[in-house]
N, C-alpha and C positions, 0 to 999 in steps of 0.2 A: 838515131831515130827520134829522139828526144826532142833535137831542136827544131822540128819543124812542129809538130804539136807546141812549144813553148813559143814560137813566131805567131800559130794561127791563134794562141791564147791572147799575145798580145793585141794580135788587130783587130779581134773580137772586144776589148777591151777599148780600145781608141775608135772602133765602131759607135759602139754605145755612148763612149763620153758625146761625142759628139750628138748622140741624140738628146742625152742629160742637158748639155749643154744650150741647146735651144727652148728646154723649160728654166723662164726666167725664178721663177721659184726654189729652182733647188740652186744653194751655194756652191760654191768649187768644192769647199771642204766634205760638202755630204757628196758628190759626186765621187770625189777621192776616196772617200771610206765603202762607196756602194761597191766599187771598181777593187774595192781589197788591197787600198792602197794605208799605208799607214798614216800618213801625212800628205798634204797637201803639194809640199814643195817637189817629190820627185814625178808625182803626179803631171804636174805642173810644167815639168822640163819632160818629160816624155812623150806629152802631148806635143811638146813645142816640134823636139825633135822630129817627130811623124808627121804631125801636118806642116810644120816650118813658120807656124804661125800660133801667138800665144793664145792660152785660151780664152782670155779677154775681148783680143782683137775678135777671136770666132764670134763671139756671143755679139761684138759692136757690129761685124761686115753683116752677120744675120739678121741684127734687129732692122738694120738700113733695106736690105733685100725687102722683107717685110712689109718696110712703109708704102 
């Protein structure tokens, strides 16, 4: 019963980065700690793994949509 509450935590969680991640203002690192992550790097690779895409690329395909 456990692991489906720890799944919808996580996408709840890669929900949000992604909205974090379109305010140019906040760093990965504060996104990572807001997310209750401890560091930035698994942070970092979790995002990747879910969307297949790093979170850098998000924030560069975003800003390009934008213009």
């Amino acid at each position: 019963m456990a692991r489906p509450l720890i799944k919808k935590k996580f996408e709840a969680r890669m929900s949000a980065a992604k909205v974090m991640l379109m305010d140019e203002r906040l760093s990965v690192d504060d996104i990572a700690l807001k997310l209750g992550y401890v560091g930035n790097s698994k942070f970092l690779s979790s995002f990747k793994n879910y969307y297949g895409i790093t979170a850098r690329q998000f924030r560069k395909d975003r800003k390009l949509i934008d213009e």
